[in-house]
C-alpha positions in Angstrom: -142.4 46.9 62.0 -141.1 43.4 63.7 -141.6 42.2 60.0 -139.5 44.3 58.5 -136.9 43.8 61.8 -137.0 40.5 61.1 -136.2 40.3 57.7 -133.4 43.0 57.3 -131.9 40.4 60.2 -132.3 37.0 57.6 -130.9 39.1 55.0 -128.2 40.1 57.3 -127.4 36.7 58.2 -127.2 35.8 54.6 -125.2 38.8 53.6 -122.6 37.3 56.3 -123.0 33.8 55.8 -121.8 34.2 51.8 -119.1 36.7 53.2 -117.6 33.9 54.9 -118.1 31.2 52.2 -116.4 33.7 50.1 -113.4 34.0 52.4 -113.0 30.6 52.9 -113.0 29.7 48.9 -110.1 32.6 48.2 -108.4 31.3 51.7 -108.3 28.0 49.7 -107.8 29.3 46.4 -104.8 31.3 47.7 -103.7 27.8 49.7 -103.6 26.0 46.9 -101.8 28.7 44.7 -99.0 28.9 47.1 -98.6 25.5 47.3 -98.4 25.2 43.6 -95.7 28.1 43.9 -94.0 26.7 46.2 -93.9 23.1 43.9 -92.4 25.2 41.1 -90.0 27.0 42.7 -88.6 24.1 45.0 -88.2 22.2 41.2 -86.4 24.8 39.8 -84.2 25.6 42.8 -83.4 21.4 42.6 -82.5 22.2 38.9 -80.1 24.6 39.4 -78.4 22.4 42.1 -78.0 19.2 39.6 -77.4 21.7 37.0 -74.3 23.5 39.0 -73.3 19.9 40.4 -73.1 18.4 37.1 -71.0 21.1 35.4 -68.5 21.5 38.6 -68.4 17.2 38.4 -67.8 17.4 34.5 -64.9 19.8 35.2 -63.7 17.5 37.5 -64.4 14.2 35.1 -62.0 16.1 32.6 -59.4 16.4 34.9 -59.5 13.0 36.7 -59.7 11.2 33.1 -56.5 12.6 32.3 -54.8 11.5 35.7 -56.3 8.0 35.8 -55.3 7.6 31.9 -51.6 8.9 31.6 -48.6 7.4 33.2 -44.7 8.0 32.5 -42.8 4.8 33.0 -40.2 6.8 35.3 -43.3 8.5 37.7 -45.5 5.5 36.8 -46.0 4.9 41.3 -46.2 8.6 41.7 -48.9 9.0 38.4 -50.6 5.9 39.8 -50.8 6.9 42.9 -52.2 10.8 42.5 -54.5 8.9 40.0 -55.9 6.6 42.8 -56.2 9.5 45.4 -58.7 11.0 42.6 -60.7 8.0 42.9 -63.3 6.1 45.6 -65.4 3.0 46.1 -64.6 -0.7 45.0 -63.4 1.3 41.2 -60.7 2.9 43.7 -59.5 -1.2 45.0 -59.9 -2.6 41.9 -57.6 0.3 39.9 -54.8 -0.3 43.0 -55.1 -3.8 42.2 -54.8 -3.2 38.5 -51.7 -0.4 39.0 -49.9 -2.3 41.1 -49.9 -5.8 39.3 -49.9 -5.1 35.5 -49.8 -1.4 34.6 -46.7 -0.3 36.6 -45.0 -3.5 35.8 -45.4 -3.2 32.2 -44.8 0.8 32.0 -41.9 0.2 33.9 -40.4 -3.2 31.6 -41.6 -1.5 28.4 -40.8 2.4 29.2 -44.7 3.0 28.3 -45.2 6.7 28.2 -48.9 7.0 27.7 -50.7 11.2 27.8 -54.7 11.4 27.3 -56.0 14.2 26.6 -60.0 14.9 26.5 -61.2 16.1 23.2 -64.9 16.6 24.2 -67.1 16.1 27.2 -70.8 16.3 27.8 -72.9 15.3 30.8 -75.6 12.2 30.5 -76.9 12.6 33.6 -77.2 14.3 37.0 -78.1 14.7 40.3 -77.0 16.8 43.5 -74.4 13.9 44.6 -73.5 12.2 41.5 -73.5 12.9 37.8 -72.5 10.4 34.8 -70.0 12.0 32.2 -68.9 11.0 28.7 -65.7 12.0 27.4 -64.0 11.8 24.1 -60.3 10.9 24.9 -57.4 10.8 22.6 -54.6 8.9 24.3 -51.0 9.0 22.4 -48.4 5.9 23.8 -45.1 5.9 23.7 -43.0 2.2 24.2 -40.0 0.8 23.4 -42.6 -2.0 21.8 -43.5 0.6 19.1 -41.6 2.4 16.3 -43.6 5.2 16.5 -46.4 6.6 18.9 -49.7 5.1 18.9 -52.5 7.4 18.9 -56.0 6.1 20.0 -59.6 7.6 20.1 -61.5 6.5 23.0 -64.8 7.4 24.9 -65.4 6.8 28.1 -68.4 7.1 30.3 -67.4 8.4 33.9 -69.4 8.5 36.9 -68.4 10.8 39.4 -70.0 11.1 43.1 -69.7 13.9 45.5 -67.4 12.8 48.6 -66.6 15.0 51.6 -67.6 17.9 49.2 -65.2 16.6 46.3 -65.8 15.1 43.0 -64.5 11.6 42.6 -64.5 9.1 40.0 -66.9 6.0 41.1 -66.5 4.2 37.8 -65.0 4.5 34.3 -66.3 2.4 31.7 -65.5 2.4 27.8 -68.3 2.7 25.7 
């Protein structure tokens, strides 16, 4: 009888022993599956923030292409001016410099009347802060230089960065 006591306790302690191996693989198991989750779903929340940033910064590109490119020689301080507000960082000084001492001059000696107008857009790249835009611009002159108005097909590559929760122009470069 202490025989059989004893053994029905060893098998006991085995039976308890593989219960808790058991838990502890599936507490691991289930560990490492939420952390996996969690990996996933922290990616695809990120991609749905560069993804909404990068279409409300495109919209935004569109817009601030068109002010930064089109000037009327009789607004040309006002156009230059709203244009430079849409701006930021050294682009933001070097277009004032720009404005001030050759395009305003020149709009203003030559009556340049100058409208862009963005044909196409698409983004090339983005993130939650800034995003990099390229945009198809047609741009039609006016001057008392030309007979007739000059109509040019441009694209441009704009990057745009999130300031104080608005999209500004960082950089426009021709491509």
């Amino acid at each position: 009888m202490a025989r059989l006591g004893h053994a029905v306790r060893t098998v006991t302690r085995r039976i308890a022993a593989h219960r808790r191996i058991a838990l502890t693989v599936w507490a691991v198991v289930a560990l490492a599956l939420a952390g996996v989750a969690g990996g996933f779903w922290w990616q695809h929340r990120e991609h749905q923030a560069n993804e909404a940033a990068g279409q409300a910064a495109l919209e935004a590109a569109r817009k601030d292409a068109v002010d930064v490119l089109s000037y009327n020689f009789r607004t040309v301080d006002d156009d230059l001016g709203r244009a430079k507000a849409r701006l930021t960082g050294k682009f933001q000084d070097d277009f004032a410099q720009l404005a001030s001492s050759v395009v305003a001059p020149a709009a203003k000696q030559d009556q340049i009347d100058t409208r862009a107008e963005v044909a196409g857009s698409g983004l090339v790249s983005t993130s939650a802060d800034e995003v990099v835009a390229l945009l198809f611009v047609n741009q039609t002159t006016r001057s008392t230089k030309l007979t007739a108005p000059k109509i040019d097909g441009s694209r441009v590559q704009l990057t745009m960065r999130l300031v104080d929760g608005q999209w500004l122009v960082r950089d426009l470069k021709p491509v």
